[in-house]
PAMIDO-426681 format. One record per residue (C-alpha): residue in three letters; x, z, y. Coordinates in steps of 0.05 Angstrom, whole numbers, plus 5000, padded with zeros to 4 digits. Each point is the difference from the previous one (the first is absolute). Layout:
// PAMIDO-426681
<rec residuo="ALA" X="X" Z="Z" Y="Y"/>
...
***
This chain:
// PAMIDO-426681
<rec residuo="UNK" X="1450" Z="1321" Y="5460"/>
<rec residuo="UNK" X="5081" Z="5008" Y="5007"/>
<rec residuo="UNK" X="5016" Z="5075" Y="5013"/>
<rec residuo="UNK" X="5044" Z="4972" Y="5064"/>
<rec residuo="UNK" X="4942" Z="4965" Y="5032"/>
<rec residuo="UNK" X="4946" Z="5045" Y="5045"/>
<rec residuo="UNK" X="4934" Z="4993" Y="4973"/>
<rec residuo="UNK" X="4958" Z="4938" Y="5041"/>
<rec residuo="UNK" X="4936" Z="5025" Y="5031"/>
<rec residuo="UNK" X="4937" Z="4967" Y="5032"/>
<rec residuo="UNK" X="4959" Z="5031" Y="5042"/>
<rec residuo="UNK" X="4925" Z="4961" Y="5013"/>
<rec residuo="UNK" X="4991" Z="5031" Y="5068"/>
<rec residuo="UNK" X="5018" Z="5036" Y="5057"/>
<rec residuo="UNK" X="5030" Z="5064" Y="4995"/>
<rec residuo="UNK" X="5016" Z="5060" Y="5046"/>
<rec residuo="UNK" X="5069" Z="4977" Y="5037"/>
<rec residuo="UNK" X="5033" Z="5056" Y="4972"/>
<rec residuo="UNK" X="4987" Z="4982" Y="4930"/>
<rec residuo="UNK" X="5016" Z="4925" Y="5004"/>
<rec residuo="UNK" X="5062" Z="5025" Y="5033"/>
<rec residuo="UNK" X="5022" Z="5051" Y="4951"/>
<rec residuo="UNK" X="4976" Z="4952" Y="4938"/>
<rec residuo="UNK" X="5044" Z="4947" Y="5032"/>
<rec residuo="UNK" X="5064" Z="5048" Y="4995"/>
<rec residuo="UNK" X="4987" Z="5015" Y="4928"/>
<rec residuo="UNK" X="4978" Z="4942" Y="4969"/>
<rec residuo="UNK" X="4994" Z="4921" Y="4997"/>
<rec residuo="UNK" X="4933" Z="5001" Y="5043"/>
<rec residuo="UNK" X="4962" Z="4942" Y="5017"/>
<rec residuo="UNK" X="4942" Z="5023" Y="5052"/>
<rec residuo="UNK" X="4941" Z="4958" Y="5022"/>
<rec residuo="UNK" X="5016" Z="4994" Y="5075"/>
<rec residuo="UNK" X="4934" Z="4964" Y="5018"/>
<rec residuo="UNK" X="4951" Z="5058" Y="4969"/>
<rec residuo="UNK" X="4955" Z="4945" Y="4966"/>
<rec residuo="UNK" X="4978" Z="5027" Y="4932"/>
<rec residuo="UNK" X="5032" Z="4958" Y="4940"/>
<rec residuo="UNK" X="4953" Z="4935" Y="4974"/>
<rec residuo="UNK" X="4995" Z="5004" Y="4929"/>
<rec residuo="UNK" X="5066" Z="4940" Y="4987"/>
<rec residuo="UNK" X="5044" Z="5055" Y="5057"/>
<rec residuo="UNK" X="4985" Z="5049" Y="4947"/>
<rec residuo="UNK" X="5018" Z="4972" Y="4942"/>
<rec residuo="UNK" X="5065" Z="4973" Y="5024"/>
<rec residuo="UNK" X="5012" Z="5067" Y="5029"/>
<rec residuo="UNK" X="4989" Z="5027" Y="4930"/>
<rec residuo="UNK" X="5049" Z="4945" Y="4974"/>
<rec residuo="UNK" X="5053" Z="5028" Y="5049"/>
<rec residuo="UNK" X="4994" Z="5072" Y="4995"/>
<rec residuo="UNK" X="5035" Z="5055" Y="4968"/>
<rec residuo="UNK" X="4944" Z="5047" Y="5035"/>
<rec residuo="UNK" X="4944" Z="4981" Y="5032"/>
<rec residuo="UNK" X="4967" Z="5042" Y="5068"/>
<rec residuo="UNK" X="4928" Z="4973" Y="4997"/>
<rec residuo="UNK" X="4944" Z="5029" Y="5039"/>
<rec residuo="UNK" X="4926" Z="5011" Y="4986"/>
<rec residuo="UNK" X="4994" Z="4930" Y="5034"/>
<rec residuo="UNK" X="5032" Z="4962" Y="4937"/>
<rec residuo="UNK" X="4954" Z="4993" Y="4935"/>
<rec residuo="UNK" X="5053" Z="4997" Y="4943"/>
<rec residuo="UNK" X="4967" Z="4996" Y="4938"/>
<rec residuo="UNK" X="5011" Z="4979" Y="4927"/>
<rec residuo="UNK" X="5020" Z="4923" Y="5018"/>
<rec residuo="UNK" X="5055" Z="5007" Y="5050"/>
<rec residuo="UNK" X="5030" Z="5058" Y="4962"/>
<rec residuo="UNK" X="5008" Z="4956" Y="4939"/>
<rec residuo="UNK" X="5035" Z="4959" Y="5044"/>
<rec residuo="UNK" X="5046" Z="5043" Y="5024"/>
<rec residuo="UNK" X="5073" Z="4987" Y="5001"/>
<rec residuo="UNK" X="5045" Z="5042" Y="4957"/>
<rec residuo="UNK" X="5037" Z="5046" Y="5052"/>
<rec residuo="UNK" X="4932" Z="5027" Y="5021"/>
<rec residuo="UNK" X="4998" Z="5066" Y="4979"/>
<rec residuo="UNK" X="4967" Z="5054" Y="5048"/>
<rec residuo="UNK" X="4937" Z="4980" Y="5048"/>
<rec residuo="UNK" X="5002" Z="5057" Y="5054"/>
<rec residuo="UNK" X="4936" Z="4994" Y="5031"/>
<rec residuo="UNK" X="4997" Z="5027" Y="5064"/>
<rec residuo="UNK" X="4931" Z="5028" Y="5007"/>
<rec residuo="UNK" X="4965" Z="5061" Y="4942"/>
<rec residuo="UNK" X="4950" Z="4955" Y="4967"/>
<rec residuo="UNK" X="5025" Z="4953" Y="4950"/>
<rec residuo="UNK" X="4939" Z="4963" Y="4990"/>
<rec residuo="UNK" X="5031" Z="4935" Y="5026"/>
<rec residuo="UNK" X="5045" Z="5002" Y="4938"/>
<rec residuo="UNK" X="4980" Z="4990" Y="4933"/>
<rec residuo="UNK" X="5045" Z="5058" Y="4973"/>
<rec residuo="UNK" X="4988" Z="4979" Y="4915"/>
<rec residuo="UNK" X="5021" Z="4936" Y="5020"/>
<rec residuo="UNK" X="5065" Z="5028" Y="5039"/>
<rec residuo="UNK" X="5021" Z="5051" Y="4946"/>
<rec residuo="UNK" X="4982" Z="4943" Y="4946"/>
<rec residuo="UNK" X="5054" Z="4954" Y="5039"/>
<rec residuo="UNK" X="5047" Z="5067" Y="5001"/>
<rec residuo="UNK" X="4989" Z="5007" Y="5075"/>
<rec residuo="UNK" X="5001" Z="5065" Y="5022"/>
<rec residuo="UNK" X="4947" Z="5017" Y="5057"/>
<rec residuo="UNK" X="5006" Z="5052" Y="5055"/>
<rec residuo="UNK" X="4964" Z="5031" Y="5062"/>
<rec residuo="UNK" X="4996" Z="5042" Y="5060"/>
<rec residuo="UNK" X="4950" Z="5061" Y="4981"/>
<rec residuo="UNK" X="4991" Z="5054" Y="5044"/>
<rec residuo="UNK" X="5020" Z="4984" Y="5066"/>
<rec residuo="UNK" X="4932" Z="4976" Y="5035"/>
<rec residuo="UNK" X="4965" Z="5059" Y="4980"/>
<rec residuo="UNK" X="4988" Z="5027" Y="5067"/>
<rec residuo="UNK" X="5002" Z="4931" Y="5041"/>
<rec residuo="UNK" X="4942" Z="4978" Y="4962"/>
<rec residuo="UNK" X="4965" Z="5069" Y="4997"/>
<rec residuo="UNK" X="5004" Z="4994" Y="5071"/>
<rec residuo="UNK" X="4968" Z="4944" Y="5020"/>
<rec residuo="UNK" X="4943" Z="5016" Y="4950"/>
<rec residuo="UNK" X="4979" Z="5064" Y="5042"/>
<rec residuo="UNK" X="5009" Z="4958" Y="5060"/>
<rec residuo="UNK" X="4946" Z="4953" Y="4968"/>
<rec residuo="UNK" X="4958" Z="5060" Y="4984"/>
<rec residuo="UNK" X="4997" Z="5019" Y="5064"/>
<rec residuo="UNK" X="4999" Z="4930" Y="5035"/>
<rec residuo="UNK" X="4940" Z="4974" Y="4964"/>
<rec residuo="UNK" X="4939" Z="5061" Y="5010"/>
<rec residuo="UNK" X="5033" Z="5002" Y="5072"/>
<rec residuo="UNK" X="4992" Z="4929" Y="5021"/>
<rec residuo="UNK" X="5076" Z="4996" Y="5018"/>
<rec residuo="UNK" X="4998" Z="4915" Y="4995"/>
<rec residuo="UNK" X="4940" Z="4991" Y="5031"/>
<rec residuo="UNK" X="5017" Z="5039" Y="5055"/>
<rec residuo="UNK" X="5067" Z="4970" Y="5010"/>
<rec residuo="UNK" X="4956" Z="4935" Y="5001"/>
<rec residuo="UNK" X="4952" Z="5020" Y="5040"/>
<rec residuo="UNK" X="5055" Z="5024" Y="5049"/>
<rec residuo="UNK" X="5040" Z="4936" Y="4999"/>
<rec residuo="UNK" X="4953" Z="4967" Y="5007"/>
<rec residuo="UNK" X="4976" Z="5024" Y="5068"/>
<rec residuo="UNK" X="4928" Z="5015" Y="4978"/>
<rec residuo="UNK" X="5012" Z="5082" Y="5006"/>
<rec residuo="UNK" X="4954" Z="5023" Y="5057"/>
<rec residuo="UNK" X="5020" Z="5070" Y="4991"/>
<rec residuo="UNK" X="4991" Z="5064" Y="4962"/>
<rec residuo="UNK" X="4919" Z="5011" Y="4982"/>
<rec residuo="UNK" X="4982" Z="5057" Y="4960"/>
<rec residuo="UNK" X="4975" Z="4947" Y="4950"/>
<rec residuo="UNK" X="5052" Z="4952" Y="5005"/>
<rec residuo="UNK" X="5039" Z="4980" Y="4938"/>
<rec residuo="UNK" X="4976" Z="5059" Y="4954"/>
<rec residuo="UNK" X="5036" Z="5007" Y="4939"/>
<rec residuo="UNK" X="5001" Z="5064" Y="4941"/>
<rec residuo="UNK" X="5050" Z="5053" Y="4991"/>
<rec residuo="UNK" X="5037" Z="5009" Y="4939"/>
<rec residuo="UNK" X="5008" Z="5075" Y="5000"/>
<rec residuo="UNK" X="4962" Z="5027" Y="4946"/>
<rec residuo="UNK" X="4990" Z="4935" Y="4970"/>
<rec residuo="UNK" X="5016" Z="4987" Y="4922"/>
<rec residuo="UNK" X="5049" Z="4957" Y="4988"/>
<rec residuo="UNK" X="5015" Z="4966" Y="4926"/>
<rec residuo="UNK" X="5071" Z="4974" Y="4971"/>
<rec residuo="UNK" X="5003" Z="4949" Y="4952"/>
<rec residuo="UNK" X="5070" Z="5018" Y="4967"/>
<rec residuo="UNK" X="5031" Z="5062" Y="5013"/>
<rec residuo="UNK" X="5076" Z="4975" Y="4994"/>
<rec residuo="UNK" X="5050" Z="5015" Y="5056"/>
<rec residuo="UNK" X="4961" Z="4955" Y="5055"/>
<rec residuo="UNK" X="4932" Z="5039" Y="4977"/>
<rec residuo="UNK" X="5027" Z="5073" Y="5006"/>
<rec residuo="UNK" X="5040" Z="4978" Y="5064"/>
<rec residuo="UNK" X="4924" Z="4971" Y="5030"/>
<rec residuo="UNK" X="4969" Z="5065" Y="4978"/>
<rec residuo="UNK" X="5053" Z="5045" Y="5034"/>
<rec residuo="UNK" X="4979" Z="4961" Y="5067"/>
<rec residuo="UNK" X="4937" Z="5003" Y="4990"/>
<rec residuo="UNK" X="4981" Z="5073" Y="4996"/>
<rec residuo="UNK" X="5034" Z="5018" Y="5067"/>
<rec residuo="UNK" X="4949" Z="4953" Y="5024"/>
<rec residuo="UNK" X="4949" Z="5046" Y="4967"/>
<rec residuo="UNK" X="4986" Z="4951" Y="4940"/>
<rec residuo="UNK" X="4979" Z="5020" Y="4940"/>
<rec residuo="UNK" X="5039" Z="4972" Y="4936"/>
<rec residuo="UNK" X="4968" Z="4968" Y="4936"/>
<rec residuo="UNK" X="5033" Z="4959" Y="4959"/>
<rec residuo="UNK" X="4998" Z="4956" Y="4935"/>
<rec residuo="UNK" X="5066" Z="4984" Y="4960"/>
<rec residuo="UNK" X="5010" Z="4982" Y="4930"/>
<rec residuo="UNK" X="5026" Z="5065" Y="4986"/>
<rec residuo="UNK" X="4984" Z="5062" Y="5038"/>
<rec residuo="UNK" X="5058" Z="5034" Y="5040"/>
<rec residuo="UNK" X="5036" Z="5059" Y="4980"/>
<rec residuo="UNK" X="4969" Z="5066" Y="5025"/>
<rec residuo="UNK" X="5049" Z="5019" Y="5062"/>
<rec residuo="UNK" X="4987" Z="4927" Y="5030"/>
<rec residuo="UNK" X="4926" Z="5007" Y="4990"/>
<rec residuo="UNK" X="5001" Z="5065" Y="5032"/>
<rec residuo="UNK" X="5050" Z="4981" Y="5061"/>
<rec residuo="UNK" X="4957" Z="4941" Y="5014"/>
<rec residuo="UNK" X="4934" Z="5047" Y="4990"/>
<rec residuo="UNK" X="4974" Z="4924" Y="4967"/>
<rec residuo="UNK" X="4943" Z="4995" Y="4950"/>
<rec residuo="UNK" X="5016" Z="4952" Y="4937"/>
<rec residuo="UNK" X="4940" Z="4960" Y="4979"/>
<rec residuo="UNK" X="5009" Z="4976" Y="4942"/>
<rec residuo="UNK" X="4940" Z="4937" Y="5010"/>
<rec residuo="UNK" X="5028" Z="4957" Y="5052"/>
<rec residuo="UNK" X="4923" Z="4969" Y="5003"/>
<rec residuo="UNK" X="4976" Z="5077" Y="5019"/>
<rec residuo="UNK" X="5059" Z="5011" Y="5051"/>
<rec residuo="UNK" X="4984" Z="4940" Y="5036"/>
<rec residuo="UNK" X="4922" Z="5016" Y="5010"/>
<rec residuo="UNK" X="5027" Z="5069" Y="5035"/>
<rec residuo="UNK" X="5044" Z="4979" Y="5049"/>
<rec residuo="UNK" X="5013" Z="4984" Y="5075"/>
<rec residuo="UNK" X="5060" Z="4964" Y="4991"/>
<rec residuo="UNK" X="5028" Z="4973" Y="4943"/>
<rec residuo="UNK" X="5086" Z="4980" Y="5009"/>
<rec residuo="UNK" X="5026" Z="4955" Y="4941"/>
<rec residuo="UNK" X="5076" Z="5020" Y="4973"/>
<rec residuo="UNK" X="5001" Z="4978" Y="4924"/>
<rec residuo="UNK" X="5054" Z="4947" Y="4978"/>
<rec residuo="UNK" X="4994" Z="4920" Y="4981"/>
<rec residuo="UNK" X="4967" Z="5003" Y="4926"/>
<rec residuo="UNK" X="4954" Z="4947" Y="4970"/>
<rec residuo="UNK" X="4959" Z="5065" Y="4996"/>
<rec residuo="UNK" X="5007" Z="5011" Y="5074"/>
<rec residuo="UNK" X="4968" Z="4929" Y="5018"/>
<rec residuo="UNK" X="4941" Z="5001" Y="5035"/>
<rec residuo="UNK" X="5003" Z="5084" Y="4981"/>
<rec residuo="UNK" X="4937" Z="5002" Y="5071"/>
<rec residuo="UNK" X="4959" Z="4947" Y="4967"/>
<rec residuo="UNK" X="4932" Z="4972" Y="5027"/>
<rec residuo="UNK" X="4969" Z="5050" Y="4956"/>
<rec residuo="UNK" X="5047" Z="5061" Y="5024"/>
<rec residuo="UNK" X="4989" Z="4994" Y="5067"/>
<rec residuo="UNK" X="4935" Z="4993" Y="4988"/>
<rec residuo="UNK" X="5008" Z="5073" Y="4992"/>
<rec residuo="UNK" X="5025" Z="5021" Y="5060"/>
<rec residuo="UNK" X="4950" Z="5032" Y="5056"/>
<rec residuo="UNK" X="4993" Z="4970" Y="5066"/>
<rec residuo="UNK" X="5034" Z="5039" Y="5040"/>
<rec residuo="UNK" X="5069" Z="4988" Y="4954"/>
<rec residuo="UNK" X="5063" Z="4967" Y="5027"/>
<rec residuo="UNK" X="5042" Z="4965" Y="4953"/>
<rec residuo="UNK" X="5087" Z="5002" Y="5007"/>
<rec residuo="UNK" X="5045" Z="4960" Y="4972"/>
<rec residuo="UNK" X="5070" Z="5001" Y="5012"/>
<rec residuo="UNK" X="5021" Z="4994" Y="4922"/>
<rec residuo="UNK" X="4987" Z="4926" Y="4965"/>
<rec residuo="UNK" X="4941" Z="4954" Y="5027"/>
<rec residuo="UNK" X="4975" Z="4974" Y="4931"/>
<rec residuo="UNK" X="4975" Z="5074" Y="4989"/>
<rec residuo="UNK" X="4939" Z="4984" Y="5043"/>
<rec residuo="UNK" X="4955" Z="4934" Y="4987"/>
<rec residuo="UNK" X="5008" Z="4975" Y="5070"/>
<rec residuo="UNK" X="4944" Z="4963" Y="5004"/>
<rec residuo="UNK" X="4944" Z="5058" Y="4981"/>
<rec residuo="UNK" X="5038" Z="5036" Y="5046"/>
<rec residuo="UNK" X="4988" Z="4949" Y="5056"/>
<rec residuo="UNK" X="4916" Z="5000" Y="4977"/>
<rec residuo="UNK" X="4996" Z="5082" Y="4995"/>
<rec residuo="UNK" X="5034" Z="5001" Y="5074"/>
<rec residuo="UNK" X="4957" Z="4947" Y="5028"/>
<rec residuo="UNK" X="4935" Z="5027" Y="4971"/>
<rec residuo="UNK" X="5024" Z="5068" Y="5024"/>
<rec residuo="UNK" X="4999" Z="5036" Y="4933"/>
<rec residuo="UNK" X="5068" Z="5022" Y="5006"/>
<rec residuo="UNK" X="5017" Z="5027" Y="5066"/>
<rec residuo="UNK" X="5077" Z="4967" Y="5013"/>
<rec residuo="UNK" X="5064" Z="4985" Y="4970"/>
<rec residuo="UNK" X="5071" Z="5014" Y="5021"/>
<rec residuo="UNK" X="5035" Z="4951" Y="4964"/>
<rec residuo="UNK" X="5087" Z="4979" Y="5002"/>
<rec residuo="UNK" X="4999" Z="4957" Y="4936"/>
<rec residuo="UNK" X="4948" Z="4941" Y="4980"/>
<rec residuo="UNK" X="4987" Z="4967" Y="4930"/>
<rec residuo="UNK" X="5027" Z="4928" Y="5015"/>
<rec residuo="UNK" X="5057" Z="5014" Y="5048"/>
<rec residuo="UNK" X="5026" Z="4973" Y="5048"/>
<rec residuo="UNK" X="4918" Z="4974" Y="5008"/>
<rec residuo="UNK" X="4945" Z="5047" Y="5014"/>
<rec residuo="UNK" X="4926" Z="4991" Y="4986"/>
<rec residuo="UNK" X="4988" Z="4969" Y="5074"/>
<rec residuo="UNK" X="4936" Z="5047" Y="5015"/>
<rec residuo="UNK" X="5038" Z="5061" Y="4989"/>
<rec residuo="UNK" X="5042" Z="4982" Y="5072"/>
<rec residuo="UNK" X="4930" Z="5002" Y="5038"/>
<rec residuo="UNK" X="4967" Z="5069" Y="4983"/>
<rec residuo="UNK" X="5009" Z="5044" Y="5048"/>
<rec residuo="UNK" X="4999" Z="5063" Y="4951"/>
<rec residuo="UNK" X="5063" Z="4969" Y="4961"/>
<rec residuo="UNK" X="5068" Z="5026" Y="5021"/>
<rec residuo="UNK" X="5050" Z="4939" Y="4968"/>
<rec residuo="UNK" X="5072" Z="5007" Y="4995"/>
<rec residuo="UNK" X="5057" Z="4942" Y="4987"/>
<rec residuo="UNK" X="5029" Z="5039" Y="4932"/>
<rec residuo="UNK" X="5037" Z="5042" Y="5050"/>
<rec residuo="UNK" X="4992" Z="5074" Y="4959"/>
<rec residuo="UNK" X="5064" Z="5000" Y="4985"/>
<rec residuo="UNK" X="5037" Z="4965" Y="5059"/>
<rec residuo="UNK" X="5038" Z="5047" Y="5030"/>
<rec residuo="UNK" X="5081" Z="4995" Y="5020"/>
<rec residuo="UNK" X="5016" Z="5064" Y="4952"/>
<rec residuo="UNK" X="4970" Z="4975" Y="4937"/>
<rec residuo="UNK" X="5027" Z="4938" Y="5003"/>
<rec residuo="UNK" X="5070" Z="5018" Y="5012"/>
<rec residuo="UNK" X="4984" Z="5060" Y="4934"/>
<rec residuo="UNK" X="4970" Z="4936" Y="4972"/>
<rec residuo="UNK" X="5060" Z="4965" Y="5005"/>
<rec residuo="UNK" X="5044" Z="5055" Y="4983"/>
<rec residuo="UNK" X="4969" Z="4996" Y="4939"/>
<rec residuo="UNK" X="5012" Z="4935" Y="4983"/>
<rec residuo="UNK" X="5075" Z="5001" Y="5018"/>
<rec residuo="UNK" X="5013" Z="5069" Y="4943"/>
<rec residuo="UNK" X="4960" Z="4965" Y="4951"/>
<rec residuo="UNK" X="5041" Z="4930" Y="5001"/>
<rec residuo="UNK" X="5070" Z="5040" Y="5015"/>
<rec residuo="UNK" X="4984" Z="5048" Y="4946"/>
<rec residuo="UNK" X="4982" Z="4940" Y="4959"/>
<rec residuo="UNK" X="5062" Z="4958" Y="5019"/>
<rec residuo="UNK" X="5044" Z="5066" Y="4976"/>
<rec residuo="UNK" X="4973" Z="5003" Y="4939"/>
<rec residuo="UNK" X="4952" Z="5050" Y="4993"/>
<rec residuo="UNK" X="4924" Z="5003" Y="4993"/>
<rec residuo="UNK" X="4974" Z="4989" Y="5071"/>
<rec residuo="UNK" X="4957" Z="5070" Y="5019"/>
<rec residuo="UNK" X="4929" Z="4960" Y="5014"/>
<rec residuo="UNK" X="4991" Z="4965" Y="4939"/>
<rec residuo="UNK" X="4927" Z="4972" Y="4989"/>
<rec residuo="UNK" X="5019" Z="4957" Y="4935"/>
<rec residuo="UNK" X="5075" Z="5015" Y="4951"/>
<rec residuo="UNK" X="5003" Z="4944" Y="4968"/>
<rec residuo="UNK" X="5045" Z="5045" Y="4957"/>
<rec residuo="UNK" X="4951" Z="5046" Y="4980"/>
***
């Protein structure tokens, strides 16, 4: 790229105004008015083009189109934390560096997990339905009975940022905190928290009234809640999942609920989106979300933020400050 040239961007979806605006002052942008996500040939000539590249966790760029990269393309600032969408050897192979937006939907997504732990033992959609649907005939002192979640125990899979945020939430709902993680927290977390490490994720589940999913995108993460894991759980569990739909096996999922094994699920992500196993839209004791955990107007303008230091840093230089892959190194 010629030093006198600004650096020629492409963004693969909508972003926050502000952003697009802001991106257009600085660099060469080219945004994707219509919102569409990129077909695999948009991609690739998009990658041909590029001196950076804005993908989402919408495009799948993997080992083939980065080999066909063009030459200028040097950064891929995804806007979005996981970076499973990219194969990263591939991109640090090709001397692409990769970056990300860690951090910023900590809370959003922490949030809408407690609203799903309370939405699902409460009945919160079926009541909504039931409202909207003009069938209410009134308050009965046995109508619409759900459980309480005070005193209940509820278990974290992962204890990263989104897992400690959860179990902050939780206990001033009167929830008490167990957790499995790869490695056990340090001693002033575990003692804030007041959580329990188990070290078996197989005994943690058999304990537990709910069980809330927060561990990253992994080979070893796929299908973590297998048929035989929930299995495990008691009856009167509910199941959250706000962190990466191939965690659960959707479809043993869809057989425990039906048979009534496991007691609900509160769930935001789903192992083939954008399609969902079509059985888990008609239970009443599933809460189901549109991947909206971390859709709020603040984390996508820190989002974007994000995205706009890492390419400008980049552009000036320097090594961009959320680096998932140095090529260099």
């Amino acid at each position: 790229m010629r030093p006198d040239r600004k650096l020629k961007v492409i963004v693969t979806r909508r972003l926050p105004r502000e952003i697009e605006a802001r991106m257009m002052e600085l660099f060469d942008t080219r945004l994707n008015e219509d919102d569409r996500p990129l077909d695999r040939e948009a991609l690739a000539l998009a990658m041909a083009e590029a001196d950076v590249l804005v993908p989402t966790v919408t495009d799948t760029i993997d080992a083939d189109l980065i080999g066909h990269a063009g030459p200028d393309l040097k950064l891929i600032a995804s806007f979005g934390t996981g970076v499973d969408h990219i194969d990263l050897a591939a991109a640090k192979e090709a001397g692409i560096l990769v970056t990300n937006t860690p951090g910023v939907l900590t809370e959003d997504t922490a949030d809408m997990t407690m609203a799903l732990i309370l939405a699902v033992p409460r009945r919160l959609s079926e009541g909504e339905r039931l409202l909207r649907g003009g069938d209410w005939q009134g308050w009965a002192p046995t109508t619409m009975l759900g459980h309480r979640i005070w005193g209940k125990r509820l278990g974290i899979i992962g204890m990263g940022r989104i897992g400690q945020a959860v179990a902050r939430r939780a206990r001033g709902f009167g929830l008490s905190i167990h957790y499995h993680n790869r490695n056990r927290v340090d001693d002033e977390t575990e003692a804030e928290l007041e959580a329990t490490w188990w070290q078996s994720l197989d005994q943690m589940l058999a304990h537990m009234d709910f069980i809330s999913i927060h561990c990253p995108s992994t080979p070893a993460t796929y299908h973590l809640l297998s048929a035989r894991r929930l299995g495990l759980l008691r009856p009167q569990a509910y199941v959250i999942n706000t962190s990466r739909g191939h965690a659960i096996d959707e479809a043993a999922l869809v057989r425990l609920l039906e048979a009534g094994k496991i007691a609900g699920a509160g769930l935001d992500v789903y192992e083939n989106e954008p399609l969902v196993t079509p059985k888990l839209l008609t239970l009443d004791n599933v809460v189901a979300l549109p991947h909206i955990g971390s859709a709020t107007i603040e984390g996508r303008l820190d989002m974007g933020e994000k995205v706009l230091i890492n390419i400008q840093t980049f552009a000036d230089g320097h090594k961009p400050p959320d680096r998932v892959i140095d090529p260099g190194h």
